[in-house]
N, C-alpha and C positions, 0 to 999 in steps of 0.2 A: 776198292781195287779188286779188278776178276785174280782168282787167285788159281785158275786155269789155265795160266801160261805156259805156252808147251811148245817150245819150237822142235819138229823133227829131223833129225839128221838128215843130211843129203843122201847116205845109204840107202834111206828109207823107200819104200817102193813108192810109195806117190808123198815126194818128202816138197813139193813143188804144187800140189794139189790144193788148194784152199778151199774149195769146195769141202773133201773130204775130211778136211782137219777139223773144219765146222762141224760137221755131222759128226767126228769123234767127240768135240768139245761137249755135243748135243747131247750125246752117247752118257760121255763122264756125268754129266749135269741132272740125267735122267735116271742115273743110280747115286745119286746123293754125293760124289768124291766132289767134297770142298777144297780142297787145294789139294797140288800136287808138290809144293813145298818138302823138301825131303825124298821125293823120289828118285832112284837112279836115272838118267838118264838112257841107259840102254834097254832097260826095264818100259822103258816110256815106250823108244822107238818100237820095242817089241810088242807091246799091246797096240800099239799105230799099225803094226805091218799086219797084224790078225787083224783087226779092225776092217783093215783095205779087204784082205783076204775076203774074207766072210763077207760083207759089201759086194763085191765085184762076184763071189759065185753065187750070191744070194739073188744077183741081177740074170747071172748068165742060167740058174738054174731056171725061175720066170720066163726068160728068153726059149726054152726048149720046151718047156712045158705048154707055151702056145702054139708051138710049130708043133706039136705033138697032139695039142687040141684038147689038152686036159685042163687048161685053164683059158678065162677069153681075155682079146688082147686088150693089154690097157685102152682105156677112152680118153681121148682129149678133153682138156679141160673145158674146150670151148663145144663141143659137141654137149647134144642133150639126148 
């Protein structure tokens, strides 16, 4: 049984996001937390809402940094 069950409050900024809840789960999974068994729940949503956080500036900060020309822009995958 995954013991990474985590539904986030509808508060939540992207509490509708399944995308992003995978990439948290991925997140949890990638630093060892085996369960979240015993966690608060708003403890929860709150590592979910920085999670988004940091995600989405972490995209927007790559996004100016091309427009800026200090990094190059991502390649498609199907390009060579």
């Amino acid at each position: 049984m995954n013991k990474l069950n985590f539904k986030p409050s509808k508060v939540c900024f992207s509490a509708n996001d399944e995308v992003m809840l995978k990439a948290f789960k991925r997140h949890l999974h990638n630093y060892k937390v085996a369960s979240l068994d015993g966690a608060d729940q708003s403890l929860l949503d709150c590592a979910f809402d920085l999670f988004h956080i940091v995600q989405t500036q972490r995209e927007s900060i790559k996004t100016l940094e091309v427009k800026a020309g200090i990094r190059e822009p991502k390649k498609d995958k199907n390009e060579n």
